[in-house]
PDB file of N, CA, C, O and CB in Angstrom:
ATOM      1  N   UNK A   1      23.427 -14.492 -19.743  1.00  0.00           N
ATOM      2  CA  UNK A   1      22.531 -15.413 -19.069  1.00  0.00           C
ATOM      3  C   UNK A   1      22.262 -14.894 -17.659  1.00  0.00           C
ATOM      4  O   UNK A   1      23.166 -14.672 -16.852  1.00  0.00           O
ATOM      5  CB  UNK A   1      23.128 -16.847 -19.033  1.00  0.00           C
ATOM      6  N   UNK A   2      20.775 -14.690 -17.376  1.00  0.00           N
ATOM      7  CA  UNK A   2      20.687 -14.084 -16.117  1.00  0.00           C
ATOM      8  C   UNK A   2      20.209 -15.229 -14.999  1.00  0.00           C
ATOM      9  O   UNK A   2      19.310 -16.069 -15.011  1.00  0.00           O
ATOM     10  CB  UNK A   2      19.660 -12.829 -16.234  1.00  0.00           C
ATOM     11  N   UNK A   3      21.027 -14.939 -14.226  1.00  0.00           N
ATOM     12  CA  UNK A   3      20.712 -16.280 -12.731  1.00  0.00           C
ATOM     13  C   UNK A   3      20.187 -15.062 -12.046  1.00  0.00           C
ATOM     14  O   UNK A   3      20.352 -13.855 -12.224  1.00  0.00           O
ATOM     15  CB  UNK A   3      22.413 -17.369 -11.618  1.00  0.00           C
ATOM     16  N   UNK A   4      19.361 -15.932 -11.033  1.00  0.00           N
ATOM     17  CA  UNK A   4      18.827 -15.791  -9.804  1.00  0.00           C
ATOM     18  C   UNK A   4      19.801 -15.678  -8.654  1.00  0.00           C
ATOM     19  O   UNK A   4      20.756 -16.365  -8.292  1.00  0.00           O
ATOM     20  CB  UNK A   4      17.984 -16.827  -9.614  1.00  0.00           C
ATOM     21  N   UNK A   5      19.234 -14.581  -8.206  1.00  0.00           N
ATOM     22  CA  UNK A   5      20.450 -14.488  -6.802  1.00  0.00           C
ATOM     23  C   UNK A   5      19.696 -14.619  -5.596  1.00  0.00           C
ATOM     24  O   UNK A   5      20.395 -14.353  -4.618  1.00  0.00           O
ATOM     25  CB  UNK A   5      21.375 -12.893  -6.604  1.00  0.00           C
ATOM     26  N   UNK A   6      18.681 -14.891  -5.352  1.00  0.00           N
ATOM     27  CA  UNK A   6      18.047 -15.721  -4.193  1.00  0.00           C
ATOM     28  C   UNK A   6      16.902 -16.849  -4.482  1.00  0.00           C
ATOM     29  O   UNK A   6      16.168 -16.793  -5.469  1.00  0.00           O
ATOM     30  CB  UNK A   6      17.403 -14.703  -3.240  1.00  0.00           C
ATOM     31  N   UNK A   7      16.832 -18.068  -3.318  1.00  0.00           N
ATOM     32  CA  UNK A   7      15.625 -18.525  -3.626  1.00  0.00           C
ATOM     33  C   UNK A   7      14.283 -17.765  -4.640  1.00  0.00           C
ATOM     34  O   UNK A   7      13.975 -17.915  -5.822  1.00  0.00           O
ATOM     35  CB  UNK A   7      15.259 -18.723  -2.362  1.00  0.00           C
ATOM     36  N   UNK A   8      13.723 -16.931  -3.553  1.00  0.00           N
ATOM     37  CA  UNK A   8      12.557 -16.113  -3.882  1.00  0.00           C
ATOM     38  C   UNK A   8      12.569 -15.443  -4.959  1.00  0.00           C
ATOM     39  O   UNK A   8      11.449 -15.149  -5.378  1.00  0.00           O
ATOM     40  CB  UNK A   8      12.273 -15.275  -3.024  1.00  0.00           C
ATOM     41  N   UNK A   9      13.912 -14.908  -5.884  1.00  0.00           N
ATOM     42  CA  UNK A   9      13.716 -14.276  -6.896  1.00  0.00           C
ATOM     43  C   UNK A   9      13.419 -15.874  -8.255  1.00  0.00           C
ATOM     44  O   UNK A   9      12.541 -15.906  -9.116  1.00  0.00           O
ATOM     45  CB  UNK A   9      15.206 -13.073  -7.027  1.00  0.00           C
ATOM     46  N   UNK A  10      14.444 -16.926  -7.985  1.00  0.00           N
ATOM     47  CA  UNK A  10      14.275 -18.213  -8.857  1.00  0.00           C
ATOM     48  C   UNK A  10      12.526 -18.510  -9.018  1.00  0.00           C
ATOM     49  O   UNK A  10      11.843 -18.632 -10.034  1.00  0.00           O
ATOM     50  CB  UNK A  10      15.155 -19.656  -7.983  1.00  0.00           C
ATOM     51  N   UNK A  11      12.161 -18.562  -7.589  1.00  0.00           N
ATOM     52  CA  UNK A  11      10.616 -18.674  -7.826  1.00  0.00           C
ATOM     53  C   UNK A  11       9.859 -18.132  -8.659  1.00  0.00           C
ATOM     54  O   UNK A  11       9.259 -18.609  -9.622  1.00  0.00           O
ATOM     55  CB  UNK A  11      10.019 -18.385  -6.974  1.00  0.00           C
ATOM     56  N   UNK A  12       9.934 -16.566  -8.032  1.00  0.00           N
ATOM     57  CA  UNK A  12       8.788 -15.604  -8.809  1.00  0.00           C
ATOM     58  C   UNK A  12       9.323 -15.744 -10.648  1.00  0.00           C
ATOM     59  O   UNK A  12       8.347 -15.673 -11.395  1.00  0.00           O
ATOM     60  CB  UNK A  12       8.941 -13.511  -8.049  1.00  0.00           C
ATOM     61  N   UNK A  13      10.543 -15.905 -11.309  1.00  0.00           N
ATOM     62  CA  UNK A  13      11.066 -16.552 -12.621  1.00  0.00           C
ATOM     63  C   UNK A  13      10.290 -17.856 -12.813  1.00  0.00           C
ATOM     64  O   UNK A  13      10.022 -18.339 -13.913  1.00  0.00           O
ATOM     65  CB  UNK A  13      12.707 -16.867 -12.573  1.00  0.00           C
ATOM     66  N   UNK A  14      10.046 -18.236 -11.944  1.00  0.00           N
ATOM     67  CA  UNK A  14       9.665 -19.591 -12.447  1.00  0.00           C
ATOM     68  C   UNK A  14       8.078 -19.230 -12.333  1.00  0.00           C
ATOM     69  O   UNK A  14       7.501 -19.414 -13.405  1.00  0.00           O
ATOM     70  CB  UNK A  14      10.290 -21.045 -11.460  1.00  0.00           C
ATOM     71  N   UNK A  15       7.355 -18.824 -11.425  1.00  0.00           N
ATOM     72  CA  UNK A  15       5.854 -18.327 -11.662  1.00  0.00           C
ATOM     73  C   UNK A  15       5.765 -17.264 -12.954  1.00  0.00           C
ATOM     74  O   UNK A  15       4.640 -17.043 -13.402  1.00  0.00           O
ATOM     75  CB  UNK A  15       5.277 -17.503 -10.195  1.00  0.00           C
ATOM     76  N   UNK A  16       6.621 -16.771 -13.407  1.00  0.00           N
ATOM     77  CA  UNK A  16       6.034 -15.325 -14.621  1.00  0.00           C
ATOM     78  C   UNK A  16       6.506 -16.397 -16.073  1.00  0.00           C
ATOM     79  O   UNK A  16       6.132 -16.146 -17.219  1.00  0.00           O
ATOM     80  CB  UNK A  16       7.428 -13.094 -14.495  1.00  0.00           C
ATOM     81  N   UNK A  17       7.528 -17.784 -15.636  1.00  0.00           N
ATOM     82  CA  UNK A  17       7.688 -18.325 -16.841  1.00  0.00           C
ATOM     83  C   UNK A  17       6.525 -18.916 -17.172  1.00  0.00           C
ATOM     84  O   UNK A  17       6.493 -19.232 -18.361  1.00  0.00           O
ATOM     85  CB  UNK A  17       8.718 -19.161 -16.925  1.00  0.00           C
ATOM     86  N   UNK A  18       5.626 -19.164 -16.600  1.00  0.00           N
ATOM     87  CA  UNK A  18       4.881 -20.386 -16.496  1.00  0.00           C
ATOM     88  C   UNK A  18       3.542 -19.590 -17.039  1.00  0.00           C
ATOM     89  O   UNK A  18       2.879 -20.028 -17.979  1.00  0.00           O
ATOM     90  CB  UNK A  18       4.844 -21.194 -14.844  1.00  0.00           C
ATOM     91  N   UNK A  19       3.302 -18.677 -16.515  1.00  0.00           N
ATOM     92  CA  UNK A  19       2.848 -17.797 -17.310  1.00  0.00           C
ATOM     93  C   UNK A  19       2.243 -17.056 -18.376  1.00  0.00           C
ATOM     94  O   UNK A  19       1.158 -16.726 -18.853  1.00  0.00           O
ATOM     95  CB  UNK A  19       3.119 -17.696 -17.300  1.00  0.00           C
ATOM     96  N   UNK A  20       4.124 -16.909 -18.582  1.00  0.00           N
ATOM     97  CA  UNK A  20       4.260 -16.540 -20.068  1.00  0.00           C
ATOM     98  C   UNK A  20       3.753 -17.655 -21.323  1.00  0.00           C
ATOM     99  O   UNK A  20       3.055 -17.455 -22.317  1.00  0.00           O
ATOM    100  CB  UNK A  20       5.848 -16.266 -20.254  1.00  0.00           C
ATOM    101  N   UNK A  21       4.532 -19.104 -20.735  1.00  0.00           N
ATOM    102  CA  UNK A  21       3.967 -20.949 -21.771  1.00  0.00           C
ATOM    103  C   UNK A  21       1.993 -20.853 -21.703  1.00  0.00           C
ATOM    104  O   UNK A  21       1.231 -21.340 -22.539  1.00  0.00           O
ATOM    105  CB  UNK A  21       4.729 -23.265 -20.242  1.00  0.00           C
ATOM    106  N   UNK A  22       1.594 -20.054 -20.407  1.00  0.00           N
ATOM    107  CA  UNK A  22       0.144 -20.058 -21.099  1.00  0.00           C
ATOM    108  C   UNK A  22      -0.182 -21.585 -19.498  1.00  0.00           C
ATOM    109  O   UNK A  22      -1.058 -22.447 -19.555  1.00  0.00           O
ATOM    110  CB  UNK A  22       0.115 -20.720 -23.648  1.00  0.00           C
ATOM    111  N   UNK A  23       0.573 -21.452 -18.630  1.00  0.00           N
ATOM    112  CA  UNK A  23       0.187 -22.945 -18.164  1.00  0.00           C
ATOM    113  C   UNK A  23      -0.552 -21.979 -16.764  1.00  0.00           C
ATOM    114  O   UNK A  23      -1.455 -22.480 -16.095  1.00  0.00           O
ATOM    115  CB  UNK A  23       1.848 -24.430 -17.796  1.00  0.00           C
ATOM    116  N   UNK A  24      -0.219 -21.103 -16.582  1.00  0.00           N
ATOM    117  CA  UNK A  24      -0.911 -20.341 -15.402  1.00  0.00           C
ATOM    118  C   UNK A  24      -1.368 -19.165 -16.043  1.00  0.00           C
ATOM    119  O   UNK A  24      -0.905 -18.818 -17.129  1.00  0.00           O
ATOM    120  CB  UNK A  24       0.036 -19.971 -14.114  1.00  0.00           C
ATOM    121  N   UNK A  25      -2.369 -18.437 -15.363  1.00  0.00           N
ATOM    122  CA  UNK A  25      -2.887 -16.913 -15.469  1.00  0.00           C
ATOM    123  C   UNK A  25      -2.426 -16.013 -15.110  1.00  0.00           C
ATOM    124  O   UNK A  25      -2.588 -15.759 -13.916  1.00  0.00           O
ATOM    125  CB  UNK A  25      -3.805 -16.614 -15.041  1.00  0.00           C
ATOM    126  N   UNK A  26      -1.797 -15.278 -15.764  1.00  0.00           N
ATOM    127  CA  UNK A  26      -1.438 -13.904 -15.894  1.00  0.00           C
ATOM    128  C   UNK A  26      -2.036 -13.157 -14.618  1.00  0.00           C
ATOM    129  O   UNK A  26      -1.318 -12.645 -13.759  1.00  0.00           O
ATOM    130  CB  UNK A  26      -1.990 -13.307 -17.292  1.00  0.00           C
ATOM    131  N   UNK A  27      -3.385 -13.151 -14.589  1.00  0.00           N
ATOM    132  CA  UNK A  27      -3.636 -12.188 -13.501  1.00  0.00           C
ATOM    133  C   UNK A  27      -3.604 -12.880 -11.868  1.00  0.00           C
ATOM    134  O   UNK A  27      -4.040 -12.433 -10.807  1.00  0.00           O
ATOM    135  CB  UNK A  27      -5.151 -11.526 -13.848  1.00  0.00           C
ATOM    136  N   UNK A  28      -2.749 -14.406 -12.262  1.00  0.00           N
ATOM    137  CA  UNK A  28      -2.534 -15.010 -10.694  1.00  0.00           C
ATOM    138  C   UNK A  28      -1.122 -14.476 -10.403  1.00  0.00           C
ATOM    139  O   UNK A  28      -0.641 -14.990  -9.392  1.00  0.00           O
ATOM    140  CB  UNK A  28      -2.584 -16.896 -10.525  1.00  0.00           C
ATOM    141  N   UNK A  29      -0.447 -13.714 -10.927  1.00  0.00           N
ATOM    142  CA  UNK A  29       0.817 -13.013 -10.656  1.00  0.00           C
ATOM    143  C   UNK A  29       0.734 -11.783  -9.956  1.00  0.00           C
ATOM    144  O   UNK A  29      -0.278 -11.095 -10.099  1.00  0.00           O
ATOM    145  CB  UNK A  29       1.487 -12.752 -11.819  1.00  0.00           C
ATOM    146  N   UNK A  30       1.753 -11.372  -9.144  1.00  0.00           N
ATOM    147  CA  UNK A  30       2.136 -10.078  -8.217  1.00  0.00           C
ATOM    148  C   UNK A  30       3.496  -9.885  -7.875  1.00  0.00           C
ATOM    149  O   UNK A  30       4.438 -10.675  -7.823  1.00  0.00           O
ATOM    150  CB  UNK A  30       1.465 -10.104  -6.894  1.00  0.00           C
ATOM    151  N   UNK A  31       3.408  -8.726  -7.662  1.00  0.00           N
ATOM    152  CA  UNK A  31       5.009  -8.368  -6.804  1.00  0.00           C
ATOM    153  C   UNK A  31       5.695  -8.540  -7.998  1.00  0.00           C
ATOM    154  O   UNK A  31       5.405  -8.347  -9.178  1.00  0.00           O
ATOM    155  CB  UNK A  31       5.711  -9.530  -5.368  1.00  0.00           C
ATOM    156  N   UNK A  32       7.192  -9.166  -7.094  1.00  0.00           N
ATOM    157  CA  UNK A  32       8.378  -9.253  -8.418  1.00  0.00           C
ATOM    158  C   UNK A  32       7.806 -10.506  -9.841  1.00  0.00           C
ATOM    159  O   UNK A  32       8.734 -10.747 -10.613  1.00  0.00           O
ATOM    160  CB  UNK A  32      10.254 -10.050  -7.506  1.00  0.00           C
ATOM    161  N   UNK A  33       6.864 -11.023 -10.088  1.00  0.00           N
ATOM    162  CA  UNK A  33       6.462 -12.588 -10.677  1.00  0.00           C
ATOM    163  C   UNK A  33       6.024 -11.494 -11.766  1.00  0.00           C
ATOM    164  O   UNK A  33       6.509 -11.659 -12.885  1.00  0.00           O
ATOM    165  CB  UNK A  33       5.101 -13.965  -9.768  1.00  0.00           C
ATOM    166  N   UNK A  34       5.177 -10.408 -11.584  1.00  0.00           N
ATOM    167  CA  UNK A  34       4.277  -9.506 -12.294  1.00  0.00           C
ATOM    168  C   UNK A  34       5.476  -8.805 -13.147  1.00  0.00           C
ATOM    169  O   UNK A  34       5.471  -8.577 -14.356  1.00  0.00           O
ATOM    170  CB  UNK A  34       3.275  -8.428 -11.239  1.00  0.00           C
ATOM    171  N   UNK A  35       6.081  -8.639 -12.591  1.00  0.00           N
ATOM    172  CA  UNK A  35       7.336  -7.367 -13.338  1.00  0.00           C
ATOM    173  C   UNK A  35       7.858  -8.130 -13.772  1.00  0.00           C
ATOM    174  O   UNK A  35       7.959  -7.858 -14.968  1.00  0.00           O
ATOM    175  CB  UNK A  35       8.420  -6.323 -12.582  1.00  0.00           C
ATOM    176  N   UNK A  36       8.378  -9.147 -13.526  1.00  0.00           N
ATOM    177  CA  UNK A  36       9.690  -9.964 -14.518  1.00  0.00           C
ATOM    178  C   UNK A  36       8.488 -10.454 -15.882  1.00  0.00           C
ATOM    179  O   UNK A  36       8.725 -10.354 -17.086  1.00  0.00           O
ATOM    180  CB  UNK A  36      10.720 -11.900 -13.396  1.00  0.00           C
ATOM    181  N   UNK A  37       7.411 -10.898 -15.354  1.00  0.00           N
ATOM    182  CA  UNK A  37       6.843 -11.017 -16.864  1.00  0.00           C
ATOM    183  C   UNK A  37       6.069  -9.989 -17.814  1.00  0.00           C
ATOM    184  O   UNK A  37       5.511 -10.350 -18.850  1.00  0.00           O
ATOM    185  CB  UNK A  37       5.970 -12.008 -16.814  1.00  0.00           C
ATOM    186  N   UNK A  38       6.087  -8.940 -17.447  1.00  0.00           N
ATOM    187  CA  UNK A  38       6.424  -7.683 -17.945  1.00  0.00           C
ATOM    188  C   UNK A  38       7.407  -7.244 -18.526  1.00  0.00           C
ATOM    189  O   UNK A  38       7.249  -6.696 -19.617  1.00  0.00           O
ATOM    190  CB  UNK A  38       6.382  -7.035 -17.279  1.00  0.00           C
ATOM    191  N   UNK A  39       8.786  -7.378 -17.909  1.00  0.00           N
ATOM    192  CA  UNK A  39      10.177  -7.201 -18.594  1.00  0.00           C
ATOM    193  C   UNK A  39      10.447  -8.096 -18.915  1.00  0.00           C
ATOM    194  O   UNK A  39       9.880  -7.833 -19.976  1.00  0.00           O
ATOM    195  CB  UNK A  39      11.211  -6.770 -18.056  1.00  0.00           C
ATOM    196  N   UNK A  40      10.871  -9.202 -19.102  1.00  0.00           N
ATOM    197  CA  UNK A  40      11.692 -10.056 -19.314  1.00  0.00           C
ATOM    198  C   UNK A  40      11.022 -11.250 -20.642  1.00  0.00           C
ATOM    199  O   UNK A  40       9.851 -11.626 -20.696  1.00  0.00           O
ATOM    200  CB  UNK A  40      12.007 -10.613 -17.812  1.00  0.00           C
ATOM    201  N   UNK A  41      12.011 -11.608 -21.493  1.00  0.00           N
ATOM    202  CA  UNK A  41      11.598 -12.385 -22.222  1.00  0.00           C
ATOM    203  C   UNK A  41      11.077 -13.616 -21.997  1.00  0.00           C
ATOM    204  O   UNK A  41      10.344 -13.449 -21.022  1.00  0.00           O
ATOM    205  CB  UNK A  41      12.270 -12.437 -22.819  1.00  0.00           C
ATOM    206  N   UNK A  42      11.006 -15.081 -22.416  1.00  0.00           N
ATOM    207  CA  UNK A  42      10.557 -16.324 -22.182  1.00  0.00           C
ATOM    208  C   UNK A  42      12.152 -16.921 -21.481  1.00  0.00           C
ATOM    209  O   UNK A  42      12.647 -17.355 -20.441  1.00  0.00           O
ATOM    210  CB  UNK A  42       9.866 -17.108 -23.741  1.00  0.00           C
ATOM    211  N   UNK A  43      12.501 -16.544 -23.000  1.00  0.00           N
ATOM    212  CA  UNK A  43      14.385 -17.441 -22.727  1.00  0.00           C
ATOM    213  C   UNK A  43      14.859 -16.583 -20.834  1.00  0.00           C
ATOM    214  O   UNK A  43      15.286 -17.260 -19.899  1.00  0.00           O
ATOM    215  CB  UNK A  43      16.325 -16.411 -24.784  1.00  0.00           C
ATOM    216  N   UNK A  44      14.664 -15.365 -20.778  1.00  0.00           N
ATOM    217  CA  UNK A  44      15.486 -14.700 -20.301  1.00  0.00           C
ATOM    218  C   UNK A  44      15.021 -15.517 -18.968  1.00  0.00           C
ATOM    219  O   UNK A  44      15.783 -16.282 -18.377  1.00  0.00           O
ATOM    220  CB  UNK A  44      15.462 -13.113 -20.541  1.00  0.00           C
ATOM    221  N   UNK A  45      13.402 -15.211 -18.484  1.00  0.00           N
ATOM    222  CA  UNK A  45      12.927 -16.376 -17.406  1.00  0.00           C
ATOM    223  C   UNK A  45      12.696 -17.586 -17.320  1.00  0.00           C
ATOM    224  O   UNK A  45      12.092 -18.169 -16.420  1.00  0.00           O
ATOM    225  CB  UNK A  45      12.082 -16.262 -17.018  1.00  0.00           C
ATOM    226  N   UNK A  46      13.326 -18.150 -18.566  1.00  0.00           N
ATOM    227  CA  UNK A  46      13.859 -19.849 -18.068  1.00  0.00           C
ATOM    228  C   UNK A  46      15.432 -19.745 -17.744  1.00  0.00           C
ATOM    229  O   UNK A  46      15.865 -20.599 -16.970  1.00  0.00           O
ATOM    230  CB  UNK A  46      13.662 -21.225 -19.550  1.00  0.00           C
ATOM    231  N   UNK A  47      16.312 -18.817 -18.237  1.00  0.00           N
ATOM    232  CA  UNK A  47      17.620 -18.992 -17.578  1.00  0.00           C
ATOM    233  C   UNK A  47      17.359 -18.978 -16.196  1.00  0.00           C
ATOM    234  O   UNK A  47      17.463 -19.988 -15.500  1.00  0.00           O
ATOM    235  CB  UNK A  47      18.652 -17.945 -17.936  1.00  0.00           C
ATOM    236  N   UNK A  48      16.871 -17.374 -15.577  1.00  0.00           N
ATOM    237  CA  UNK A  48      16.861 -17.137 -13.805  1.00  0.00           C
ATOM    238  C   UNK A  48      15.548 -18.373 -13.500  1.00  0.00           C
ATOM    239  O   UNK A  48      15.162 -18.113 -12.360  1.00  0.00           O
ATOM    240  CB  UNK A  48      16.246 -14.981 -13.153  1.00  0.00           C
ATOM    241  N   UNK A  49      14.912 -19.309 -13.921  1.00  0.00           N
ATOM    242  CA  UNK A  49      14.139 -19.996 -13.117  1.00  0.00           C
ATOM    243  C   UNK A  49      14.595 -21.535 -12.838  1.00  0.00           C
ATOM    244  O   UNK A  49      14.175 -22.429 -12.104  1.00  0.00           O
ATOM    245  CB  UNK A  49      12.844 -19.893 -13.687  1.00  0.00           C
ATOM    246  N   UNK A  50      15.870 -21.389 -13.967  1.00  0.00           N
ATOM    247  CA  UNK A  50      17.186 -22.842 -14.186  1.00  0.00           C
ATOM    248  C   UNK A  50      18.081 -23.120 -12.848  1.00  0.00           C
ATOM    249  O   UNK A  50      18.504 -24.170 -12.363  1.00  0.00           O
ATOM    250  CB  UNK A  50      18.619 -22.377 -15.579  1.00  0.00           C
ATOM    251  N   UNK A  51      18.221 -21.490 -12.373  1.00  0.00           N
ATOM    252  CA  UNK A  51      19.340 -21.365 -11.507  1.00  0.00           C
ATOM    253  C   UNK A  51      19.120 -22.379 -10.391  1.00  0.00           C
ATOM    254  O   UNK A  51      18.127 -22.633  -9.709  1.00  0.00           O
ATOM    255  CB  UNK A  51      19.504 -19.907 -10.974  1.00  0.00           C
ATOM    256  N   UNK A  52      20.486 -22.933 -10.419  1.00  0.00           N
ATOM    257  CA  UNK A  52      20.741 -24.600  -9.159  1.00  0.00           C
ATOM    258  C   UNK A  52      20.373 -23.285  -7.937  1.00  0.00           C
ATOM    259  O   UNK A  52      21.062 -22.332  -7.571  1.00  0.00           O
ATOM    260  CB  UNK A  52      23.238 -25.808  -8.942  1.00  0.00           C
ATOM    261  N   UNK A  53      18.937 -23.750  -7.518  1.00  0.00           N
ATOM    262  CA  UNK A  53      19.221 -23.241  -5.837  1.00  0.00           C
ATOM    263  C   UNK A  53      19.587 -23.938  -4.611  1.00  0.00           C
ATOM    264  O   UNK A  53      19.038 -23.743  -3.527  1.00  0.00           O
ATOM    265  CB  UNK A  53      18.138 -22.732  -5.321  1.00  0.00           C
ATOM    266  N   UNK A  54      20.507 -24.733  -4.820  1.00  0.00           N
ATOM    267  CA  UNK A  54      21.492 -24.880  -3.564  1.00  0.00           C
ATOM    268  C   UNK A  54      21.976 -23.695  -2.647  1.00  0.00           C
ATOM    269  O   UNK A  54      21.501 -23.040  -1.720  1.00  0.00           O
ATOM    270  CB  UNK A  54      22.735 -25.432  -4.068  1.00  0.00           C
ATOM    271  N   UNK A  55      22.998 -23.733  -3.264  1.00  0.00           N
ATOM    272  CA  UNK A  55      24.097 -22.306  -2.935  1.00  0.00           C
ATOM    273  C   UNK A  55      23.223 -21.216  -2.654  1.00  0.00           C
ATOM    274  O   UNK A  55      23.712 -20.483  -1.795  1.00  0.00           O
ATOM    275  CB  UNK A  55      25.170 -21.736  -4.324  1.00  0.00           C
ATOM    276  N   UNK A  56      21.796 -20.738  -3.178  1.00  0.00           N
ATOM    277  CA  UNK A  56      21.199 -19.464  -3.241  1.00  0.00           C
ATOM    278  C   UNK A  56      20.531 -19.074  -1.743  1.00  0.00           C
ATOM    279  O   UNK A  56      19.958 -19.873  -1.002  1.00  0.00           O
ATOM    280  CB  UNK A  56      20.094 -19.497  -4.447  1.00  0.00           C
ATOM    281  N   UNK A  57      20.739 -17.717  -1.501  1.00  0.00           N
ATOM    282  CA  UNK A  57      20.117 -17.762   0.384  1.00  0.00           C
ATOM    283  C   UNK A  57      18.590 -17.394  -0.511  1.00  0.00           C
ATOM    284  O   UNK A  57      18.287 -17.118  -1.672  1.00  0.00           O
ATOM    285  CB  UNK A  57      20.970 -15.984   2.113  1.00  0.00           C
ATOM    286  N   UNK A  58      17.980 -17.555   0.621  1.00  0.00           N
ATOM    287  CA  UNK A  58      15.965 -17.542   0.502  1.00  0.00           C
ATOM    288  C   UNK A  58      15.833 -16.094   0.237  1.00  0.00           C
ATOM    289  O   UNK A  58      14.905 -15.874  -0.541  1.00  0.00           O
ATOM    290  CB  UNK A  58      14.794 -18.015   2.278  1.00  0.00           C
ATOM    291  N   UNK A  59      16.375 -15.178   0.578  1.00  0.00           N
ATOM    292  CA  UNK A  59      16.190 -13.638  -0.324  1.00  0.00           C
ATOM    293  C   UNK A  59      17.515 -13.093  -0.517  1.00  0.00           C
ATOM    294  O   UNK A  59      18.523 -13.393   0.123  1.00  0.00           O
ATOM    295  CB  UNK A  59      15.255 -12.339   0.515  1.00  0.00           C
ATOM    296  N   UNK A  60      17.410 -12.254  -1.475  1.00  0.00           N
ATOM    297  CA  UNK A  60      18.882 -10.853  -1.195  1.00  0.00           C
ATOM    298  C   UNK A  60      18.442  -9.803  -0.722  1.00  0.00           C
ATOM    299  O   UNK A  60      17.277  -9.537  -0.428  1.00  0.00           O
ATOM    300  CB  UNK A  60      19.741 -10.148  -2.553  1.00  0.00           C
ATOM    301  N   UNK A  61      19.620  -8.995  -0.607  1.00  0.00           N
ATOM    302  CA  UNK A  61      19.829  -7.805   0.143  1.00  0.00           C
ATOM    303  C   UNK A  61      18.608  -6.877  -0.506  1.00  0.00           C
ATOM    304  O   UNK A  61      18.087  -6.068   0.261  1.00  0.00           O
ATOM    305  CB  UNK A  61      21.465  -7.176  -0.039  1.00  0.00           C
ATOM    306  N   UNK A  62      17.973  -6.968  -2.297  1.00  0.00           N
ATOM    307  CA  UNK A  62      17.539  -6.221  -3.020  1.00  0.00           C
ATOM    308  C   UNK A  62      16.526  -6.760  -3.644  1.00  0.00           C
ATOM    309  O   UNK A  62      16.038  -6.174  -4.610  1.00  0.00           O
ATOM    310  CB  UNK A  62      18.338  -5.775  -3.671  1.00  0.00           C
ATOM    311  N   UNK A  63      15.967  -8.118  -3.151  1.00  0.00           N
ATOM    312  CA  UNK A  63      14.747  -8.827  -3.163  1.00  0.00           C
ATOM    313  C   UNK A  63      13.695  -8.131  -3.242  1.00  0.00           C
ATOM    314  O   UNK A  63      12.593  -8.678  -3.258  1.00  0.00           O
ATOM    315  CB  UNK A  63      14.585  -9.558  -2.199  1.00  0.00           C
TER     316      UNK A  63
END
């Protein structure tokens, strides 16, 4: 199960999931939002777009 390790990465998971369901456009994506829905499955970007961001800082080191 892949979590999110900053705010900003939970986001752009949650923009390429949204996406992917057909509820946004594909070509309104960029940056990391573009690549994760490129790589990543449906399931894989609803786990990292689940992640509790409390605890999470607003970027990582590798954001």
């Amino acid at each position: 199960m892949a979590k999110a390790k900053s705010k900003a990465q939970q986001q752009a998971a949650g923009a390429a999931l949204a996406a992917k369901r057909g509820e946004t456009d594909e070509s309104d994506l960029q940056g990391a939002s573009k690549q994760m829905y490129d790589s990543m499955s449906e399931s894989e970007l609803e786990d990292m777009a689940s992640t509790d961001r409390e605890d999470l800082p607003e970027t990582a080191e590798n954001d």
